[in-house]
C-alpha positions as CSV (number, residue, x, y, z in Angstrom):
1,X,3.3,13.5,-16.0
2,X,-0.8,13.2,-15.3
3,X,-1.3,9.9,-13.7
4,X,-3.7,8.0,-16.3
5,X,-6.3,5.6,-14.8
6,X,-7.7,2.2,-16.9
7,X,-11.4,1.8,-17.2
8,X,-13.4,-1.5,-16.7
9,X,-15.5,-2.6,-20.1
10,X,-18.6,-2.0,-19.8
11,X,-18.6,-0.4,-15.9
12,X,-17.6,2.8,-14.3
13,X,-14.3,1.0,-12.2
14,X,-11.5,3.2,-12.7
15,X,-8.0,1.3,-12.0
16,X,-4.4,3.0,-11.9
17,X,-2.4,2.3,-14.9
18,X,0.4,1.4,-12.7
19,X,0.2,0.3,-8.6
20,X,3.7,0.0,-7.0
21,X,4.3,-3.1,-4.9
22,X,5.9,-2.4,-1.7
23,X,6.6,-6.1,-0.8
24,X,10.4,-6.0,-0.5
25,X,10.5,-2.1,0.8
26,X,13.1,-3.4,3.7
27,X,14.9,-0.7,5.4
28,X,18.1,-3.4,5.2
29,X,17.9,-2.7,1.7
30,X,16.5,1.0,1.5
31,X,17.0,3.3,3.9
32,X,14.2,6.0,4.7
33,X,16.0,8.7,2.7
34,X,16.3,6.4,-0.4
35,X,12.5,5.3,0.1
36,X,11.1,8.5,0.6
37,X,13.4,9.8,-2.7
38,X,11.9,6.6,-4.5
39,X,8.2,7.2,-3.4
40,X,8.7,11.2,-3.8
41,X,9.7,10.1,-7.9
42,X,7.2,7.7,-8.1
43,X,4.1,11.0,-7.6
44,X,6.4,12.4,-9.9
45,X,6.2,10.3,-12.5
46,X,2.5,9.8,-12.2
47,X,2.3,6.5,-10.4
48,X,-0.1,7.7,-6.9
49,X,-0.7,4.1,-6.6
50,X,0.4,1.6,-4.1
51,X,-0.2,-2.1,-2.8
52,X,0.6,-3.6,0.7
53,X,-0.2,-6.1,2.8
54,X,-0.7,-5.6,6.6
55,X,1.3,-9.2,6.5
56,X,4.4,-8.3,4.8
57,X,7.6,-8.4,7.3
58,X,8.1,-4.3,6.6
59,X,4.5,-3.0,5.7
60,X,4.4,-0.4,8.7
61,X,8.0,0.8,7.8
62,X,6.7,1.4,4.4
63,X,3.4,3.3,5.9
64,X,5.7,4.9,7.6
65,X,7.7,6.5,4.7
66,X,4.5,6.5,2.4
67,X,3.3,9.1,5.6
68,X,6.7,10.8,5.4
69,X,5.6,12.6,2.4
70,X,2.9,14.4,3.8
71,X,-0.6,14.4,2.5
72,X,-0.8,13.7,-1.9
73,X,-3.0,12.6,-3.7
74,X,-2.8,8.7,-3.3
75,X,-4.5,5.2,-3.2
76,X,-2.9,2.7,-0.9
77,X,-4.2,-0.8,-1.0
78,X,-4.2,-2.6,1.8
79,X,-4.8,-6.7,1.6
80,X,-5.6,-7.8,4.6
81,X,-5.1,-11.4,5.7
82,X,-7.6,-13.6,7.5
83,X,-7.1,-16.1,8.2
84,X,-3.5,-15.9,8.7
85,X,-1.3,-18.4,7.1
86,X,-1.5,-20.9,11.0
87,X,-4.7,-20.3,11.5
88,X,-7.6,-22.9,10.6
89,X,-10.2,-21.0,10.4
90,X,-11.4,-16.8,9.8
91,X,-11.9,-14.9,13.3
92,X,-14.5,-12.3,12.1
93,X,-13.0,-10.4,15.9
94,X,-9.1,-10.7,14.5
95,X,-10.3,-8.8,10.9
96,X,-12.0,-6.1,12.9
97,X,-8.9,-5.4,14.7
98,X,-6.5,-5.9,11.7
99,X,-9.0,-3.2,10.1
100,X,-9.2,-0.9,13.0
101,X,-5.2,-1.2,12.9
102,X,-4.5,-0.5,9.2
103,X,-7.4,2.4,9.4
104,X,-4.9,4.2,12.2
105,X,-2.0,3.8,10.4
């Protein structure tokens, strides 16, 4: 199935049809066979298209399995959190790191 993309009225954005969420992608739940099987039938199906957050309890093991797949054609959104839900105020020093960090993974 070709993966079909949504575009913006009246602007050039191009947005995935469908994004999977990998919020709950727990290895207690999913183990990295099963996620890479579900991830691997996902492309399949034509959904290249997936949403994180570099605070959710299991986002590297995701990356990790997302990685396992070797290189496809994919979009990976990242939301990145600053400030954090205890801090005050945003560290412009913290979101550099948090971005240098997601960049390497």
């Amino acid at each position: 199935m070709e993966r079909a993309d949504r575009f913006c009225a009246s602007s050039s954005l191009s947005l995935p049809a469908l994004t999977f969420g990998s919020m709950r992608f727990d290895p207690g739940r999913i183990d990295a066979r099963a996620g890479r099987d579900l991830l691997a039938f996902l492309f399949d199906a034509g959904c290249n298209s997936f949403h994180s957050s570099h605070e959710y309890e299991f986002h590297d093991y995701f990356c990790a399995t997302l990685r396992s797949l070797g290189r496809r054609p994919a979009r990976h959104v990242v939301k990145l959190g600053e400030p954090h839900f205890d801090h005050a105020g945003f560290r412009p020093r913290r979101m550099i790191e948090i971005i240098d960090e997601q960049l390497r993974l």
